[in-house]
N, C-alpha and C positions, 0 to 999 in steps of 0.2 A: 325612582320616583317619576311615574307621569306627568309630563306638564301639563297646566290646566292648558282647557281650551279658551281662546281668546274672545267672550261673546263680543258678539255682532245684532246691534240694535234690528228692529224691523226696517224693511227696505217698504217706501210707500208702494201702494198697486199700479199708480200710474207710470212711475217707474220701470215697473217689472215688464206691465203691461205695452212699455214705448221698444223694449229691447225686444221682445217677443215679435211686436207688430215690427219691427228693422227686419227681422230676420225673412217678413214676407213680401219685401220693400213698402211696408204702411211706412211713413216717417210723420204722418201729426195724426195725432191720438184723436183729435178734434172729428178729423175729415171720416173716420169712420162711425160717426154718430149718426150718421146718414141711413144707414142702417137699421138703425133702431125708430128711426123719425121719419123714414117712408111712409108710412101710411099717412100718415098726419099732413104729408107736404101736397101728397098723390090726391089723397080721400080716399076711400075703400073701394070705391067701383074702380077707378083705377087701377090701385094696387094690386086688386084681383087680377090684372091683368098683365103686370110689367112691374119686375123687382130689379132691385139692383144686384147684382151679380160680384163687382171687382171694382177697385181703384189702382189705377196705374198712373203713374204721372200728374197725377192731378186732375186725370179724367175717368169719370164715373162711368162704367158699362151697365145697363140695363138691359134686363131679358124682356122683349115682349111676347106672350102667346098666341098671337093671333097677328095677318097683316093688316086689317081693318085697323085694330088699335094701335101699330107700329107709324101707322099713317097717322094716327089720331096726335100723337103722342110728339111724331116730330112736329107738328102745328102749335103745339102747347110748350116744346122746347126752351121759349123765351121765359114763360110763365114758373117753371117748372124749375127753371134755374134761379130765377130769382128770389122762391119760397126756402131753395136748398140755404143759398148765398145769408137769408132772416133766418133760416134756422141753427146757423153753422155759425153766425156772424162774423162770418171772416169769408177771406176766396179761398176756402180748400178746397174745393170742387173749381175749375179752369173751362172744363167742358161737359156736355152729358154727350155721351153716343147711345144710341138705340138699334137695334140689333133681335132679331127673328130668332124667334126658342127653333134650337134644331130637332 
């Protein structure tokens, strides 16, 4: 006779979602919201112009395409970091770096 199998409730997504993002070293589920909330923070002429790429340690890498706007963009750094900081409501973001699309 088979034994039954043991069910096992649902596991929530954020959960699922925090083990997943470990395995890329993301450790707060929070700080990759950034993501989805560039445009918003940038404004779309921006955006168009410099995405976020990667989180590593706390500090966010952005692509910029052009070095007119790389220039624009570290002038706006203070500004840029502080909409992150209201959007996040926490410091999951430490630093932004900005960085020339290869």
């Amino acid at each position: 006779m088979k034994k039954p199998r043991k069910q096992r409730g649902f596991t929530p997504i954020q959960e699922t979602l925090e083990k997943v993002l470990k395995g890329f070293n993301i450790k707060d589920l929070a700080s990759i919201k950034i993501f989805a909330v560039w445009d918003r923070i940038t404004g779309e002429k921006l955006a168009a112009h410099c995405q976020p790429v990667r989180i590593s340690r706390g500090i966010l890498y952005v692509e910029v395409d052009d070095p007119i706007w790389l220039a624009q963009v570290k002038y706006m750094k203070a500004d840029i970091q502080a909409k992150i900081a209201e959007a996040l409501q926490k410091e999951a973001i430490k630093d932004v770096r900005f960085f020339l699309k290869q």
